[in-house]
N, C-alpha and C positions, 0 to 999 in steps of 0.2 A: 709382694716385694717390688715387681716393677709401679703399681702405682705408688709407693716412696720414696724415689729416687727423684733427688734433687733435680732434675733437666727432664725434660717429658720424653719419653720415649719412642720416637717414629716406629720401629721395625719389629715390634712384639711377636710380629710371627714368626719370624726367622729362629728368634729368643728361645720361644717356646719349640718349635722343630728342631733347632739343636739340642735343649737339654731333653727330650721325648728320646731323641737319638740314644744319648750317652746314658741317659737311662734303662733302653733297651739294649745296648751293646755291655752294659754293665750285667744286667739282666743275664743275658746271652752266656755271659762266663760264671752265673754264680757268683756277683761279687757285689756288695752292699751299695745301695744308693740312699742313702738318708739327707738329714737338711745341708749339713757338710758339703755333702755333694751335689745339690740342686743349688747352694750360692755358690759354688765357685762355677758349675755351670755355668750361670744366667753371667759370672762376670766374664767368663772367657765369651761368650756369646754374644757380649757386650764389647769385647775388643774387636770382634771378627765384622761388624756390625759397623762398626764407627760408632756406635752409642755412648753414652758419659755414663756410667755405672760403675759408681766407684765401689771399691772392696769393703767401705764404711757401710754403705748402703743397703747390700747382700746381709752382711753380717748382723748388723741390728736387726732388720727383716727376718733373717733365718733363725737369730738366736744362737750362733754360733761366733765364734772368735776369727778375728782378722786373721790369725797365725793358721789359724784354721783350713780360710780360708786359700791361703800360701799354699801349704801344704796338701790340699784336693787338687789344686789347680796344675800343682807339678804331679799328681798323681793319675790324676785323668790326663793331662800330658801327653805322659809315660803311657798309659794303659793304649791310646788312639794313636800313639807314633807323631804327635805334634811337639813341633818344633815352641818352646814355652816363649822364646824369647822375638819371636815372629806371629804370634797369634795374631797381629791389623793385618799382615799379609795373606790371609788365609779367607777364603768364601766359606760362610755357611754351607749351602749347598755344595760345594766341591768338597768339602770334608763329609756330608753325609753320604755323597758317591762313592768316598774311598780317595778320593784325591790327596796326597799329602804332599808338601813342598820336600 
C-alpha cells in the first residue's frame, strides 16, 4: 500500500508501529482488524506523520471503499480515545504510550 502512494513515503516506520499498535490493542479487546482496518490505519498514521497518503490510495491498495475507509477511521478514533478531527496534532509515539490530547 505504502509503495503506491503517490508522494514517497519518508517515515514507514512510524506507519508500520502504529497500525502493529492498533492492531494489537484491537487484538487485546476481541475486536476484528481486517483490510478495513489496516487503510484507515496506515491513513490516520499518515496524518500523525505529516505524510501525503491520501484516503484514494489506502483504499485502492486495500480493496476497500473510501466510505469505508471514513468510517474505521471514526471507529478506531473512538476505540483509542482520539480526537478524529486533530489527528496532525498527535505523535506516533505518544499515542502508542497512551498519550491522548
Amino acid at each position: 500500500c505504502l509503495d503506491n502512494a503517490e508522494t514517497p513515503i519518508e517515515d514507514r516506520q512510524s506507519i508500520y508501529r502504529l497500525v502493529e499498535y492498533i492492531a494489537n490493542y484491537y487484538d487485546a479487546l476481541n475486536m476484528r482488524f481486517a483490510d478495513s482496518e489496516v487503510a484507515a490505519s496506515i491513513w490516520i498514521a499518515g496524518k500523525m506523520t505529516g505524510e501525503t497518503i491520501l484516503q484514494r490510495d489506502v483504499q485502492e491498495a486495500m480493496n476497500v471503499s473510501v466510505v469505508t475507509v471514513r468510517l474505521q477511521v471514526r471507529a478506531i478514533c473512538t476505540t483509542l480515545n482520539l480526537d478524529s478531527k486533530r489527528l496532525k496534532q498527535y505523535n506516533v509515539n505518544d499515542v502508542i504510550n497512551g498519550v491522548r490530547i
